[in-house]
C-alpha positions as CSV (number, residue, x, y, z in Angstrom):
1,X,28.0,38.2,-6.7
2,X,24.7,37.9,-8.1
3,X,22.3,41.1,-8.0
4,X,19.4,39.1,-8.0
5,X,19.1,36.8,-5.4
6,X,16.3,35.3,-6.3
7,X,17.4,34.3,-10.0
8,X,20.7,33.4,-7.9
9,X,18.6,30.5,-6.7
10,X,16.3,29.9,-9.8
11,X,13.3,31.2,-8.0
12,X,10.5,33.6,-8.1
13,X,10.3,36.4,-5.8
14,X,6.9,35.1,-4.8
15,X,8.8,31.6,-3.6
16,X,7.7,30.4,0.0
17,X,10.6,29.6,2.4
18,X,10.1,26.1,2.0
19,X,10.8,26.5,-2.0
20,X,14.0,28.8,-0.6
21,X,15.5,26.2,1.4
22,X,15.1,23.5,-0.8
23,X,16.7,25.8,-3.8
24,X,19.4,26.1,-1.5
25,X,20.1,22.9,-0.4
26,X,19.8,21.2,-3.9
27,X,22.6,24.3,-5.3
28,X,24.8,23.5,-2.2
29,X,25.3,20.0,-2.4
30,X,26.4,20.7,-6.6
31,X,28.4,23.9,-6.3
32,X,30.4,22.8,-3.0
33,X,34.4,23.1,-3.2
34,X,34.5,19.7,-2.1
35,X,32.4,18.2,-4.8
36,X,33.7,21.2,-7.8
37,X,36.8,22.6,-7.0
38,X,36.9,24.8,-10.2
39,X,37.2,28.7,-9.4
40,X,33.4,28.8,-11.2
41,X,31.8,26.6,-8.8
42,X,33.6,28.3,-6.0
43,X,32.0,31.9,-6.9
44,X,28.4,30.3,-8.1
45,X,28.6,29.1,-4.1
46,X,29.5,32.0,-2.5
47,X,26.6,33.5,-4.6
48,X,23.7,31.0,-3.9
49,X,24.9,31.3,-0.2
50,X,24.9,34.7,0.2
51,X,21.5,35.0,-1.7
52,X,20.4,32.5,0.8
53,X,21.6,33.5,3.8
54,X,19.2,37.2,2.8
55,X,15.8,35.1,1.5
56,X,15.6,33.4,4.5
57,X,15.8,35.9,6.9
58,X,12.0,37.2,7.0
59,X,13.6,40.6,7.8
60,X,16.1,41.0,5.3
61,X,13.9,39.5,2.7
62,X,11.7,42.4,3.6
63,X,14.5,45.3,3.4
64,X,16.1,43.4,0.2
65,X,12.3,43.3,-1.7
66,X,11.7,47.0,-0.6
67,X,15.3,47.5,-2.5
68,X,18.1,47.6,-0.3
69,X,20.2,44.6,-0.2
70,X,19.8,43.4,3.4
71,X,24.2,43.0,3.8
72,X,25.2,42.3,0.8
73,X,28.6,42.0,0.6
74,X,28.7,40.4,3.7
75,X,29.8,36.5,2.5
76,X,29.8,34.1,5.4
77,X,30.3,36.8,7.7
78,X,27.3,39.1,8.6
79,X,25.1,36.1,10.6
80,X,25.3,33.5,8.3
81,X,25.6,29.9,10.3
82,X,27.5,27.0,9.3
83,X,24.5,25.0,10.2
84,X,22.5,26.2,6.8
85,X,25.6,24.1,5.1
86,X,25.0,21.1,7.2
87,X,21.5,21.4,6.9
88,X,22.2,21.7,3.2
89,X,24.2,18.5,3.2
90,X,23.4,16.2,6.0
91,X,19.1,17.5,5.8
92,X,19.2,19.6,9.2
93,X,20.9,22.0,11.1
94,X,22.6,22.5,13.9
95,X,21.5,19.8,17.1
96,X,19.1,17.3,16.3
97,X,19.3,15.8,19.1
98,X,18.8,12.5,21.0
99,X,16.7,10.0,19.8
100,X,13.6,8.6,21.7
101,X,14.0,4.9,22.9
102,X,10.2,4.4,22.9
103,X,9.1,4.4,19.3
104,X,5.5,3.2,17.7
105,X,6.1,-0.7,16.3
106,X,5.8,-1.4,13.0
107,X,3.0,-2.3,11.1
108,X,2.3,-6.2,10.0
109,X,0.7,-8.0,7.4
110,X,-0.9,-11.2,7.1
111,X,-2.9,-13.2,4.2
112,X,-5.5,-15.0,4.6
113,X,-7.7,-17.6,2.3
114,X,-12.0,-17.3,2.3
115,X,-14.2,-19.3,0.4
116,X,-16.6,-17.1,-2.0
117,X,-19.4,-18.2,0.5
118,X,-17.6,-16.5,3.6
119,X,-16.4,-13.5,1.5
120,X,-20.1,-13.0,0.4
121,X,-21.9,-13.3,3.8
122,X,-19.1,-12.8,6.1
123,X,-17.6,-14.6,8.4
124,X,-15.1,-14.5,12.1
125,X,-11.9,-15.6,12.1
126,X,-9.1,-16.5,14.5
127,X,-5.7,-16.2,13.6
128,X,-2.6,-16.7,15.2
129,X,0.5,-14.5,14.4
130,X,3.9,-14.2,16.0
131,X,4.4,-10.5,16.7
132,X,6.4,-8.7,19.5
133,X,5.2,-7.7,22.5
134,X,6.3,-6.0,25.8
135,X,8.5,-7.2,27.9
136,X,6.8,-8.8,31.3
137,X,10.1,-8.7,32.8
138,X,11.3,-4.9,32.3
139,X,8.0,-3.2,31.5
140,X,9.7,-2.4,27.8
141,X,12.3,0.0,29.5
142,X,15.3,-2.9,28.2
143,X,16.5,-2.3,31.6
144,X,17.2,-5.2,34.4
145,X,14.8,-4.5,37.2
146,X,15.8,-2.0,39.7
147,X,18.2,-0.3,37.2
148,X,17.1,2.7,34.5
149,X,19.0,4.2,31.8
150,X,22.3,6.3,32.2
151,X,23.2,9.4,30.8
152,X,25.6,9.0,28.2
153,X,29.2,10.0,29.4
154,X,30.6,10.7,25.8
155,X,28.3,12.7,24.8
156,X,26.3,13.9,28.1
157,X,23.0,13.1,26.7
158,X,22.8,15.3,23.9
159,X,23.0,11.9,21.4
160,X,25.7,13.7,19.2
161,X,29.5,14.6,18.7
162,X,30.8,17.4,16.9
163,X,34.0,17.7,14.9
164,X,35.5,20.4,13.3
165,X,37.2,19.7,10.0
166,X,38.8,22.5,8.1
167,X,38.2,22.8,4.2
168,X,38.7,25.7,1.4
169,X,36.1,27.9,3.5
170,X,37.7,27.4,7.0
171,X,36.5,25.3,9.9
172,X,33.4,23.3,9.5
173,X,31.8,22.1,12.3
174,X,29.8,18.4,11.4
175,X,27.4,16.5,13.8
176,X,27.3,12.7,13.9
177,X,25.3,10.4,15.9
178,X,26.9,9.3,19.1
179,X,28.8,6.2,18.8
180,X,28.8,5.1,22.6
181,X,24.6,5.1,22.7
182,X,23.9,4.9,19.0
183,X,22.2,8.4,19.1
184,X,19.9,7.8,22.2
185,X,21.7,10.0,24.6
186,X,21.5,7.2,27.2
187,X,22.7,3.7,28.0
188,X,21.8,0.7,29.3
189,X,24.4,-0.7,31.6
190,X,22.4,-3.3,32.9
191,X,20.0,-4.6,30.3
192,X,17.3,-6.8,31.1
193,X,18.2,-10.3,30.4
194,X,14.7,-11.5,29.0
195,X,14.5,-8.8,26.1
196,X,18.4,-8.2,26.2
197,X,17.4,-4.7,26.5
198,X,15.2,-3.8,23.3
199,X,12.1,-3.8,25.8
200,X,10.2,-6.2,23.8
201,X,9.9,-10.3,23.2
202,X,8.6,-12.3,20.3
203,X,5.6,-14.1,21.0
204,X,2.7,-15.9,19.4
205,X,-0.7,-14.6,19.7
206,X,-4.4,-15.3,18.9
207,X,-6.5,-12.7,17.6
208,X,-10.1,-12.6,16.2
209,X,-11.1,-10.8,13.0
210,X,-14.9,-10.4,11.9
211,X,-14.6,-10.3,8.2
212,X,-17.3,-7.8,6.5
213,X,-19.8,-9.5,4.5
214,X,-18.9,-8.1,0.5
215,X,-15.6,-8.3,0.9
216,X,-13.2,-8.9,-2.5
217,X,-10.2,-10.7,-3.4
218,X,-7.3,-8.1,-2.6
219,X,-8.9,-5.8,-0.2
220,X,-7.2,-5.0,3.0
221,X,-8.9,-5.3,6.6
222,X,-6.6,-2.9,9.3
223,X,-7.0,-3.5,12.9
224,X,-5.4,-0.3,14.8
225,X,-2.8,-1.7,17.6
226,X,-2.8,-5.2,16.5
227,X,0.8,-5.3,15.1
228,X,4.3,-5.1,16.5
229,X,5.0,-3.4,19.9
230,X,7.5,-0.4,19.2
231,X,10.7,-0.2,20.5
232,X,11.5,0.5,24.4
233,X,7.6,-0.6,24.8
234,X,6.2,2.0,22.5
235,X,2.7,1.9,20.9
236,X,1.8,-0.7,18.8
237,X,1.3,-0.6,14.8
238,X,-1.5,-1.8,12.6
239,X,-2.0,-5.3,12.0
240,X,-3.4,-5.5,8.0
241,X,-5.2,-8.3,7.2
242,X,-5.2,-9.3,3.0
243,X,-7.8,-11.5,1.4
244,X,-8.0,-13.8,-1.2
245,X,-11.0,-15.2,-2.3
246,X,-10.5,-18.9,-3.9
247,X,-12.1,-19.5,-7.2
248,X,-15.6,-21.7,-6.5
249,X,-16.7,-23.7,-8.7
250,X,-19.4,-23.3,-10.8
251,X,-19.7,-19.3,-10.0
252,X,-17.8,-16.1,-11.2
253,X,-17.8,-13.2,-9.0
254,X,-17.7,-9.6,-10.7
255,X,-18.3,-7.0,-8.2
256,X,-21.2,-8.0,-6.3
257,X,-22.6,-9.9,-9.1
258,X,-22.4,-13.3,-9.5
259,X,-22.1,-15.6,-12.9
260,X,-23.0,-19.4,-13.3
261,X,-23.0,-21.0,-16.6
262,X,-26.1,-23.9,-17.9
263,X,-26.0,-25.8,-20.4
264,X,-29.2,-27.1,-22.2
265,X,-30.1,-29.7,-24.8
266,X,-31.6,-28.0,-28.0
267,X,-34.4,-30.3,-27.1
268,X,-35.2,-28.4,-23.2
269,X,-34.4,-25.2,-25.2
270,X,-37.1,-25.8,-28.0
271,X,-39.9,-27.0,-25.8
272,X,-38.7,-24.7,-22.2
273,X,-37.9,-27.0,-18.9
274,X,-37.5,-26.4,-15.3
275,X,-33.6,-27.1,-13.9
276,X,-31.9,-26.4,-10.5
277,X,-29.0,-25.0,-10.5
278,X,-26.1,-23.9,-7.3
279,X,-26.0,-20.6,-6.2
280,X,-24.8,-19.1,-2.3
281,X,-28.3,-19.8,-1.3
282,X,-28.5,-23.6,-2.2
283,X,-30.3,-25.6,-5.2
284,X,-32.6,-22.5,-6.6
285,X,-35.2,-24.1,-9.1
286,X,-35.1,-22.2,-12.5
287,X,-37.8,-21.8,-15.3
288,X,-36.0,-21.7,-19.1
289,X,-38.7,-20.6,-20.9
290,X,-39.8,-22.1,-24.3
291,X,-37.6,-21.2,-27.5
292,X,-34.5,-19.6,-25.5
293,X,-31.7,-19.0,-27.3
294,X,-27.9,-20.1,-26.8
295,X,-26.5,-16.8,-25.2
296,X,-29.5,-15.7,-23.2
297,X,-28.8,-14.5,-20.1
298,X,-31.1,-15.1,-17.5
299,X,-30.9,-13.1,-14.3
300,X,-32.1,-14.0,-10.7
301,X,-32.2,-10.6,-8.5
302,X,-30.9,-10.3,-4.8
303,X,-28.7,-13.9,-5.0
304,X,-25.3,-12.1,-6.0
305,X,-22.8,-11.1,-3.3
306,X,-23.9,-8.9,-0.1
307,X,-22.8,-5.4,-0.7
308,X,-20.0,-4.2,1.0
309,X,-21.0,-0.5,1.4
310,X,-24.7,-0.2,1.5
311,X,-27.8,-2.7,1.7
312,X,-29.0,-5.4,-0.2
313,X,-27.4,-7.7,-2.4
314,X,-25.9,-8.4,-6.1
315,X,-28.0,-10.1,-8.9
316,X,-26.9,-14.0,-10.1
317,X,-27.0,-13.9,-13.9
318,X,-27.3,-17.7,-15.6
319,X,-25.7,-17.7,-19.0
320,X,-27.7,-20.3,-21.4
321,X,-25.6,-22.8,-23.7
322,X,-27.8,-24.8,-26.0
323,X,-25.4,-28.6,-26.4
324,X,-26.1,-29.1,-29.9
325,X,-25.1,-33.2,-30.6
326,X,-21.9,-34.3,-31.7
327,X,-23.1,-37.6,-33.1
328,X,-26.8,-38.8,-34.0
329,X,-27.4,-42.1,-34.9
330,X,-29.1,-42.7,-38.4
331,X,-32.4,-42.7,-36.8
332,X,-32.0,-39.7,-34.8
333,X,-30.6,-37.7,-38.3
334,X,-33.9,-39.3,-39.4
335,X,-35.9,-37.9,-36.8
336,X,-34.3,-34.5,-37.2
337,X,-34.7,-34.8,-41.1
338,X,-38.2,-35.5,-41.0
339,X,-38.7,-32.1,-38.3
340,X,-36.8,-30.0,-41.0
341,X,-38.9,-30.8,-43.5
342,X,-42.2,-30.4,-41.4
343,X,-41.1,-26.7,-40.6
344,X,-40.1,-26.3,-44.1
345,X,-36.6,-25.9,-43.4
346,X,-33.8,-26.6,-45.9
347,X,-31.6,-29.4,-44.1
348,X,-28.4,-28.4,-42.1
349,X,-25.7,-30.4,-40.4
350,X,-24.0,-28.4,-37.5
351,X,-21.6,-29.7,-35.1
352,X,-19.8,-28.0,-32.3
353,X,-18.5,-29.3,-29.0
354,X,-19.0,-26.9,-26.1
355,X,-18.2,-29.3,-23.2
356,X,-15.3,-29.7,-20.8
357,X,-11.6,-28.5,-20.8
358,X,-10.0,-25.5,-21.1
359,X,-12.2,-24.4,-24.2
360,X,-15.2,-25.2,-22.0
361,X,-18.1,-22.4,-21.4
362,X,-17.5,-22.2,-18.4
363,X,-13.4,-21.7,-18.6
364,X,-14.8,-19.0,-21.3
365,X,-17.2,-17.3,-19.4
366,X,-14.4,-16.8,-16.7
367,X,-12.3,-15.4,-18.9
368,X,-14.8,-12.8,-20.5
369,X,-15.4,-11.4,-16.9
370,X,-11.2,-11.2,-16.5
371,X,-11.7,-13.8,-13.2
């Protein structure tokens, strides 16, 4: 036998109880004769067990810490329960038992689809979901009217049997749920024939959801006692409503900001122009002042997305492209020549085609924000 119980366990001596038990349980299920039979593992149990059965008795804890040894010596004699071992192996000791008929209902989970306008203003919505509800019939006691639930004659309510098995230690005494009510303690000998006794009935129902102006792509909307009825007409879990926001467009959403790309000719870009463009308000006229640059970024405050906690609203930042011409006719390289030379500039030919596919500005600008 090990002298210190603590080290028996691989513990400090400041370990809680909860750090105790859980020592013991994880050494239990290793060093058990039925799992090692060697004479090693036999001795290391008898150790860990003993060390146990002392740390988790508050009072000889106290006597072993103050230096006496609380019964040592005293192996599975001495107090020590067979239920430590089952709780050990099987996760708790001695009667559990009977388990409750009425239970809460699980929780469900729905998707739904909102256009970037409803997700940024909000909107209401009416859904309909199948779900499980109570039993008109029985109430959600699973019983046939008239009738209630009998006390189990196997196992006289308690929800468990015993056996007693004998192994390399002696008897052991193990608990198993009740065959004959599957653990509840009771039957139903008459069940109700709408539910066939489970207290509850699939059904389809409407339900209304006001979704929050702000709201993003992935967030989750719960509406406490909205999902299944439990079990035996118990309470009723969480109904959680998913979002996706569909892609719009002509706009990128990033947070509560909103993206739109323009393009210009170099001619409106030179000489500055007035252009609409869309935005979650409508047509918003747009001044692009004179000489702006391809890449300037243009922002209009307050026409983002609503914010979702707090007040006010995102900005909508326009991101300028200047279209520079793929082909000129001669007389419009002649034009262009003659402008060169009237600025002094040394001519230069430069062609690039931002328009249209998946190489567009927009398709890029959608992919910079990770959208």
């Amino acid at each position: 036998m090990a002298q210190d119980h603590y080290s028996a366990l691989g513990l400090e001596k400041e370990a809680s109880p909860d750090e105790i038990k859980r020592a013991y349980r994880k050494l239990a299920r290793e060093l058990h004769p039925d799992v090692n039979p060697d004479q090693r593992s036999q001795e290391r149990f008898k150790e860990v067990t003993h060390a146990y059965e002392i740390l988790s008795d508050p009072e000889k804890r106290r006597s072993y810490d103050l230096g006496g040894d609380a019964g040592f010596g005293g192996g599975f004699n001495g107090g020590f329960g067979f239920g430590d071992i089952m709780d050990a192996f099987f996760g708790g000791g001695g009667s559990r038992g009977p388990r409750a008929r009425v239970r809460r209902g699980q929780d469900a989970l729905i998707r739904i689809d909102l256009t970037l306008e409803e997700a940024a203003f909000g909107a209401t919505r009416e859904l309909n979901v199948e779900t499980a509800v109570t039993c008109d019939v029985c109430t959600g006691t699973g019983c046939a009217p008239g009738t209630s639930p009998s006390t189990c004659e196997l196992c006289r309510g308690r929800g468990e049997v015993q056996q007693v098995t004998r192994s390399i230690l002696g008897q052991m005494m193990t608990s198993r749920p009740c065959a004959n009510c599957q653990g509840y303690g009771t039957t139903i000998k008459q069940p109700c024939g709408e539910c066939a006794g489970d207290g509850r009935v699939r059904s389809r129902a409407t339900v209304q959801i006001d979704i929050p102006a702000g709201i993003d792509d992935g967030n989750r909307i719960q509406l406490s006692g909205r999902g299944e009825v439990g079990p035996g007409g118990g309470p009723s879990g969480d109904l959680y409503v998913e979002v996706h926001v569909q892609s719009h467009e002509s706009l990128v959403r990033d947070g509560d900001d909103l993206h739109t790309p323009l393009a210009i000719s170099m001619v409106d870009a030179a000489l500055g122009t007035r252009v609409e463009i869309e935005s979650l308000d409508g047509q918003l006229d747009l001044s692009i002042p004179q000489g702006t640059q391809s890449g300037t970024t243009i922002p209009i405050r307050g026409k983002g997305v609503t914010k979702l906690r707090g007040s006010g609203r995102g900005d909508l930042f326009v991101h300028v492209e200047v279209v520079i011409p793929t082909k000129l006719s001669e007389n419009e390289a002649e034009i262009l020549r003659a402008f060169a030379e009237l600025r002094g500039e040394k001519e230069r030919v430069s062609v690039s085609n931002t328009q249209g596919g998946e190489n567009g500005f927009f398709s890029r600008l959608k992919e910079a924000l990770g959208r």
